[in-house]
C-alpha positions as CSV (number, residue, x, y, z in Angstrom):
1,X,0.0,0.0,0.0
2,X,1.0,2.9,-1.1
3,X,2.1,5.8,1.9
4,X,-0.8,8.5,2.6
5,X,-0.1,12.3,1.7
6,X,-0.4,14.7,3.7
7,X,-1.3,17.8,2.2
8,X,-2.3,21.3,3.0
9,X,-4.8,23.6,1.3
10,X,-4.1,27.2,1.3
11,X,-7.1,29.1,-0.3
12,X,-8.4,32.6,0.9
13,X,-11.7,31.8,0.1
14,X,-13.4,29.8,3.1
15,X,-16.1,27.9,0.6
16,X,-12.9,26.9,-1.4
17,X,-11.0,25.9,1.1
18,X,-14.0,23.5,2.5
19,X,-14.8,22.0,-0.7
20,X,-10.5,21.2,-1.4
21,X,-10.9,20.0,1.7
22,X,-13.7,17.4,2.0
23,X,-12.9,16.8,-2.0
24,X,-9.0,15.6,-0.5
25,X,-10.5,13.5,2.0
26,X,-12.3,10.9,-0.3
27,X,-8.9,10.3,-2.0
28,X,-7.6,7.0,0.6
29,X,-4.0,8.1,-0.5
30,X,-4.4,11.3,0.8
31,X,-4.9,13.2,4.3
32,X,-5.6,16.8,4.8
33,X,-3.5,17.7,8.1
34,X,-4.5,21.4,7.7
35,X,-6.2,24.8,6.2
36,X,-4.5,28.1,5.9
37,X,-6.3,31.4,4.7
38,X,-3.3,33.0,3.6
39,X,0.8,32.0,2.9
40,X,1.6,33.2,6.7
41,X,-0.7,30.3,8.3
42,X,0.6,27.6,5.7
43,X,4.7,28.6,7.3
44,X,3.5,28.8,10.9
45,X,1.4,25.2,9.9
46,X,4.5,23.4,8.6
47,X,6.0,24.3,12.1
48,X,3.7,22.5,13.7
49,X,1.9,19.3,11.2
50,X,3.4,16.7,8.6
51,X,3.2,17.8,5.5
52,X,4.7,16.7,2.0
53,X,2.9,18.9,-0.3
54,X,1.2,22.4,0.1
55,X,-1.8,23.1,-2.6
56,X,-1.4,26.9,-2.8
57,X,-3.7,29.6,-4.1
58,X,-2.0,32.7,-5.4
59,X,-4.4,35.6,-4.9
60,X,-4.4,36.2,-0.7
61,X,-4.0,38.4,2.0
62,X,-1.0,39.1,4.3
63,X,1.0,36.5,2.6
64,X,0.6,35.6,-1.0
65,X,1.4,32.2,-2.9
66,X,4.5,33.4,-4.9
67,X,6.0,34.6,-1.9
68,X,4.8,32.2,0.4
69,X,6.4,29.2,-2.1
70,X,9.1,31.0,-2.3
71,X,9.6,30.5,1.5
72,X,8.9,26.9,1.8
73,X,11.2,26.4,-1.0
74,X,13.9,27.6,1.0
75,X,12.8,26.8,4.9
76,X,11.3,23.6,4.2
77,X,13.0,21.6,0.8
78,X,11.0,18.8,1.7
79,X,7.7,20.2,0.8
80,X,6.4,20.4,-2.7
81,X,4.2,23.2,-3.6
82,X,1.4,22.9,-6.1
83,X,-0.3,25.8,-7.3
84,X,-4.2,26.0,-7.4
85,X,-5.4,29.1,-9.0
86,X,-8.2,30.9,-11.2
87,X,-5.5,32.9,-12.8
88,X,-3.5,31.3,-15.6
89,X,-1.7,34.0,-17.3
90,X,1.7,33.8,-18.2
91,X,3.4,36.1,-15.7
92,X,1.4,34.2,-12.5
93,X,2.6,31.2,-14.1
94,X,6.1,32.3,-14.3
95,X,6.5,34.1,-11.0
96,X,5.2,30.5,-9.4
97,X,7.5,28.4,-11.0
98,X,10.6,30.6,-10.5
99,X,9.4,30.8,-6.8
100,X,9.4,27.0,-7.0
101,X,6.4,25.6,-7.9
102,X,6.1,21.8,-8.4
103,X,3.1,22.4,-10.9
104,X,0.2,24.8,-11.8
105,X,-3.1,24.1,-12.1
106,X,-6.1,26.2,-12.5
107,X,-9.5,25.3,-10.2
108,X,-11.3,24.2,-13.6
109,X,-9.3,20.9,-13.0
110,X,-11.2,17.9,-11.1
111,X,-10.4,15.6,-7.8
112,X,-8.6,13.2,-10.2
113,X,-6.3,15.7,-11.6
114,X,-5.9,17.2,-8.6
115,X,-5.2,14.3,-7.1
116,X,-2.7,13.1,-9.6
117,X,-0.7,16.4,-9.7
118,X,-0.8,15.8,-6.0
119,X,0.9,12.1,-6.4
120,X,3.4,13.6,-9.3
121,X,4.6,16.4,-6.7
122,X,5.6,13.7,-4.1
123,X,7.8,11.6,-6.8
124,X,9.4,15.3,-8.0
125,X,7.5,15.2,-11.0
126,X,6.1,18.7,-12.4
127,X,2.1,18.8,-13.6
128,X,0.4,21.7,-15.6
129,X,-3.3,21.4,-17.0
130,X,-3.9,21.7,-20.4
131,X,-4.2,25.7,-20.6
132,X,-1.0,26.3,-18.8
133,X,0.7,24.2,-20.9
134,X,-0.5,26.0,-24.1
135,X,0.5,29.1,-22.1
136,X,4.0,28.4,-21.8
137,X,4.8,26.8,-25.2
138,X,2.9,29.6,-26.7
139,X,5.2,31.9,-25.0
140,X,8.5,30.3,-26.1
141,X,7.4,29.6,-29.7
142,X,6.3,33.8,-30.0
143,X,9.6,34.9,-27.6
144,X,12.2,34.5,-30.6
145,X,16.2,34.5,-29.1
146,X,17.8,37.5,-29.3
147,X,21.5,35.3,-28.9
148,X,22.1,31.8,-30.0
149,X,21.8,29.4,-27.3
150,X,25.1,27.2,-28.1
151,X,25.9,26.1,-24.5
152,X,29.3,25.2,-26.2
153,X,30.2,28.9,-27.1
154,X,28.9,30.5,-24.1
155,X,31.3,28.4,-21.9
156,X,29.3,26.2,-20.1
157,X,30.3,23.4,-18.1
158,X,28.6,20.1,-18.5
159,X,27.3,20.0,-15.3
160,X,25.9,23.9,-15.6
161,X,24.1,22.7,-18.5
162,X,22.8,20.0,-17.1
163,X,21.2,22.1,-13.8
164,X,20.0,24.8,-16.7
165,X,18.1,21.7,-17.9
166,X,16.8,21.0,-14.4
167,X,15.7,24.6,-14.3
168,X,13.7,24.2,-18.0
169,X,12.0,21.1,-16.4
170,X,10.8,23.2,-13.4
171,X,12.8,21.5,-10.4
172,X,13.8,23.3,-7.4
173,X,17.0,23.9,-6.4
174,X,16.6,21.3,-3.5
175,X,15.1,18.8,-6.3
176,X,18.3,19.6,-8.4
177,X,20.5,19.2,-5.5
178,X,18.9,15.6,-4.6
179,X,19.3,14.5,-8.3
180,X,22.7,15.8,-8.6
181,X,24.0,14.3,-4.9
182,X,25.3,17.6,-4.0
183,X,24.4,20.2,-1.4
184,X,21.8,23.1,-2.4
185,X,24.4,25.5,-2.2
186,X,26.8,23.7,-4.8
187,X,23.9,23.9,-6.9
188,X,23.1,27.8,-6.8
189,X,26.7,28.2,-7.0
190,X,25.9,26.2,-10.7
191,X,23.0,28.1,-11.5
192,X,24.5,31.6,-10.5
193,X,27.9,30.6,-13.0
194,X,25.4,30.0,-15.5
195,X,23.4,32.6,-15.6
196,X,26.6,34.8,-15.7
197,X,27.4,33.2,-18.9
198,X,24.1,33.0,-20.6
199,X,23.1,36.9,-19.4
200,X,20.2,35.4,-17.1
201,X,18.7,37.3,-15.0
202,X,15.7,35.0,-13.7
203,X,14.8,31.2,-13.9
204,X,12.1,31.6,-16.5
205,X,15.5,33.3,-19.0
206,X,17.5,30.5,-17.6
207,X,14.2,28.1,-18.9
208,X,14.0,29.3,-22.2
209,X,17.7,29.4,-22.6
210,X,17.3,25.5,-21.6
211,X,14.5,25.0,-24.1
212,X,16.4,26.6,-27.2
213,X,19.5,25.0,-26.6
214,X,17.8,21.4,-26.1
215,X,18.6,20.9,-22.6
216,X,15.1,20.3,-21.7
217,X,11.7,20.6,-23.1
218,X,8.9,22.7,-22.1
């Protein structure tokens, strides 16, 4: 039998929160071990309950999702964040996943696909519904480089192209340094060398660096 995960749902909207809530509970491989209202009750949560991945809203008071994931991607590396959200344009998408989002889904999406993106999180896999998807290729295809992406020329290493890949396949920098067997800090060591060569200034350049020069796909 497969472990239970434990999940927490993050959604200023009490209604929301409720349904995600009893919704969660009729999946047997999943547990609900708490409700936050906004990004400052998930932090002081995962102080206190077990929890492997967070299922984040973006729109909310005190604390909002970017910068909330952006603090449990640093204070607790353990803990995938998946994003729940009505919005689904291309700048909310980005700011989540360079915060480090696991995956982006939009509250169209069912239990099942909730509950799948909630199973791919655990295993470090990265989910998108079918919109956001279309978002993000749309915006590579239409965002035409201004430079040639030739890893060669621009002096990467192997191993800096390979975490620029990581990056373009929307891992954290925790993710990367578990892949990698090195420490988190080796890794943004990598990624800040990188960027330095490529002229990157953020990880959605870095990503569609990566995707141009075919060391990942979007």
């Amino acid at each position: 039998m497969s472990p239970v995960i434990r999940v927490i749902v993050a959604d200023d909207q009490a209604v929301v929160r409720e349904g995600l809530v009893a919704l969660l509970e009729l999946t047997e491989d999943i547990t609900v071990t708490g409700s936050a209202a906004h990004g400052g009750e998930v932090l002081e949560l995962l102080d206190r309950v077990a929890c492997d991945v967070v299922l984040m809203d973006l729109r909310m008071p005190v604390l909002d999702g970017i910068a909330a994931t952006a603090r449990i991607t640093t204070e607790h590396p353990d803990v995938a964040v998946l994003v729940l959200t009505t919005y689904a344009d291309l700048e909310s998408v980005t700011s989540a996943l360079a915060a480090g989002a696991r995956g982006y889904l939009t509250k169209d999406s069912g239990r099942a696909a909730i509950a799948a993106a909630i199973r791919s999180a655990t295993s470090g896999q990265s989910t998108f519904d079918a919109a956001v998807s279309r978002r993000l290729v749309s915006a590579l295809a239409a965002d035409p480089p201004t430079r040639a992406a030739d890893p060669t020329q621009d002096g990467l290493t192997a191993r800096e192209q390979q975490v620029l890949g990581y990056i373009g396949d929307g891992l954290a920098n925790a993710e990367i340094a578990a892949l990698l067997v090195v420490s988190p800090a080796t890794v943004k060591t990598h990624i800040n060398n990188a960027f330095a060569k490529i002229g990157a200034t953020t990880r959605t350049e870095a990503a569609r660096y990566a995707f141009r020069a075919g060391l990942s796909t979007p």
